[in-house]
matplotlib code that plots the C-alpha trace (Angstrom):
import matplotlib.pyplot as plt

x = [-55.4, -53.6, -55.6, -53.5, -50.5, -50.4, -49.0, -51.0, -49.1, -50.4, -49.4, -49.8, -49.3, -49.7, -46.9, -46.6, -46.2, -46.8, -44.0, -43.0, -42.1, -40.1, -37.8, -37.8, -36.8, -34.4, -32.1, -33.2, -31.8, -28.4, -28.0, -28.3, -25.3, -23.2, -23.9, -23.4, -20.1, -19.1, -18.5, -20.1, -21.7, -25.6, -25.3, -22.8, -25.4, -28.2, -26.0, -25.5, -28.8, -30.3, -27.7, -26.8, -29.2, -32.4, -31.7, -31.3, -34.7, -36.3, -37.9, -37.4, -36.6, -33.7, -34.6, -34.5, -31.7, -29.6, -31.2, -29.5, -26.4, -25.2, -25.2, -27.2, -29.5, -30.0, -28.6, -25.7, -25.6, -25.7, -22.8, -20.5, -21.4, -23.8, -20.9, -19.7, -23.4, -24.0, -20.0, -20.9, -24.5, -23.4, -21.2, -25.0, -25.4, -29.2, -31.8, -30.7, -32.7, -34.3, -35.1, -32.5, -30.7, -27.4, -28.5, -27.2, -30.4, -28.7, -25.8, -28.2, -30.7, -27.8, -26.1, -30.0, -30.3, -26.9, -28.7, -32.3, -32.9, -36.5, -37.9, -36.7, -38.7, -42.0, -39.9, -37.7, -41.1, -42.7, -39.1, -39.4, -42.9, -42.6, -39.9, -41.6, -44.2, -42.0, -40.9, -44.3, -45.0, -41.7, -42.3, -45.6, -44.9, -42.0, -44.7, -47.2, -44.4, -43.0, -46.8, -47.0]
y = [10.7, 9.2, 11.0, 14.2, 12.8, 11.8, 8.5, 6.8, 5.2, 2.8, 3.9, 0.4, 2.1, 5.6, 7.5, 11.6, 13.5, 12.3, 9.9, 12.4, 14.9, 12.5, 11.5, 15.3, 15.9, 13.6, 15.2, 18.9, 17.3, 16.0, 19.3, 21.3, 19.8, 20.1, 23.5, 24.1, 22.2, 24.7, 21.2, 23.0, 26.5, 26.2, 26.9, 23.7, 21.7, 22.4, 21.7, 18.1, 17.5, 18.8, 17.8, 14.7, 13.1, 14.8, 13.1, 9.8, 10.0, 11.6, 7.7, 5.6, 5.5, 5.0, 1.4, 0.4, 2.6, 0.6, -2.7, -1.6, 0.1, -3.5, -6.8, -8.6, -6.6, -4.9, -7.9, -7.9, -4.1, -3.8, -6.9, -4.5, -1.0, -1.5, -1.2, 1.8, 3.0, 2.3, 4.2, 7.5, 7.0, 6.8, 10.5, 12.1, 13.1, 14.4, 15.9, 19.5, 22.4, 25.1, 27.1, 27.5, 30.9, 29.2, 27.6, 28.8, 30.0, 33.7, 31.9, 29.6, 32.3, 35.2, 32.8, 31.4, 35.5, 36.0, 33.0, 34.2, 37.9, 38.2, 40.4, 37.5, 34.7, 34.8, 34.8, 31.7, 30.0, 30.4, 29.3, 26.2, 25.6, 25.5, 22.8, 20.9, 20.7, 19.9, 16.9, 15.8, 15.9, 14.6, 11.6, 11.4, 11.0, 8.4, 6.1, 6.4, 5.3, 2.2, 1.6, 1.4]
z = [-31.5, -34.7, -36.9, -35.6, -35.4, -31.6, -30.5, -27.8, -24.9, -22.3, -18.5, -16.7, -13.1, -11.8, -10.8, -10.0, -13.4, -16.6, -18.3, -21.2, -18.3, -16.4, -18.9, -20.0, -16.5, -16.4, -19.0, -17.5, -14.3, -16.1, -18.0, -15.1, -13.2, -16.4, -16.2, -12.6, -12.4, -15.6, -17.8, -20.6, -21.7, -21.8, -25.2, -26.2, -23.7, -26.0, -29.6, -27.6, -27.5, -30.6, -32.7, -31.0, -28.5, -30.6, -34.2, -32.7, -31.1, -33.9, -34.8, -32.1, -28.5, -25.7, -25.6, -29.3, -30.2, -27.8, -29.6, -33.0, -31.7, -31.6, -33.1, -31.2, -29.4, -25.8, -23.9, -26.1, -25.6, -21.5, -21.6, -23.2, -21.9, -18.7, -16.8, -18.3, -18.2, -14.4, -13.6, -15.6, -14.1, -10.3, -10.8, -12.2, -8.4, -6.7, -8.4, -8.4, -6.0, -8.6, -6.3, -3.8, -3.2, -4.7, -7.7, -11.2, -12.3, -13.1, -15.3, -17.1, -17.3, -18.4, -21.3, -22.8, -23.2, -24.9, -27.1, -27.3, -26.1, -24.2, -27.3, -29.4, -27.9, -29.9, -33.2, -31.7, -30.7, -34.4, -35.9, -33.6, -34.1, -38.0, -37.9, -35.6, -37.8, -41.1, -38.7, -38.0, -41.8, -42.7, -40.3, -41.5, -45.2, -44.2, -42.3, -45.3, -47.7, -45.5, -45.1, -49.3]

ax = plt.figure().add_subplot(projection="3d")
ax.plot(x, y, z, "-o")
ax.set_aspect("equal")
plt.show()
C-alpha cells in the first residue's frame, strides 16, 4: 500500500462504515446545519474548509494539530479550550435527515450549481484530480527529503 502512496491504518474494533467516512461525515453533518440555519452560503462553507480546515490537515491530523497549537501539548490544549470545545459542540444539534421532504437539499443543491454547472462536473473532477495528485507528489517529495 506504501508503495502507492496509501497510508495503512489499524481499526482495533469494528464499527458500521469505514473511519475515513465517519469523520468525513462528521463535517458533512456540521456543514449541513450551517447551511440549513442560513449561517453561511454553501459556497463560503466550502472556502472554510479548503482554505481553512483542509491546509491544516494536509500533514497531520485533528489530534496532533491540537498537540502543537500549544505549548505543552493536548492536555495543555483541552485545559484552555475543552470547555469552549464541549459549549460550541453541545449547539452542533442531531445528525441531520437527507432525505426528508423538508430538508435543504434544493438550496444546497441550487447554490453548488451556481458554483459548478452539471455540464461542468467532469472538467471540475479532472481540475481536482490533478491537484490531488501534485499533493500526493508534493507530500511525497517532502517525506523523501526529511527521510535524507
Amino acid at each position: 500500500m506504501q508503495k502507492i502512496g496509501q497510508v495503512p491504518v489499524v481499526m482495533k474494533k469494528e464499527m458500521p462504515g469505514f473511519c475515513l467516512n465517519r469523520i468525513q461525515y462528521a463535517i458533512i453533518n456540521e456543514c449541513w446545519r450551517i447551511a440549513q440555519e442560513g449561517v453561511m452560503t454553501v459556497e463560503d462553507i466550502d472556502k472554510v474548509v479548503y482554505a481553512g480546515l483542509g491546509p491544516r490537515y494536509a500533514f497531520m491530523g485533528p489530534f496532533e494539530v491540537c498537540h502543537l497549537n500549544v505549548n505543552k501539548g493536548m492536555k495543555d490544549y483541552m485545559e484552555r479550550y475543552g470547555a469552549g470545545l464541549e459549549k460550541v459542540s453541545s449547539t452542533m444539534g442531531p445528525t441531520p435527515n437527507y432525505t426528508a421532504p423538508t430538508t435543504p437539499l434544493d438550496s444546497i443543491h441550487a447554490q453548488l450549481l451556481d458554483m459548478v454547472p452539471l455540464d461542468k462536473l467532469e472538467e471540475k473532477r479532472t481540475w481536482r484530480d490533478h491537484r490531488l495528485a501534485a499533493l500526493a507528489k508534493l507530500k511525497h517529495d517532502m517525506n523523501a527529503a526529511d527521510n535524507q
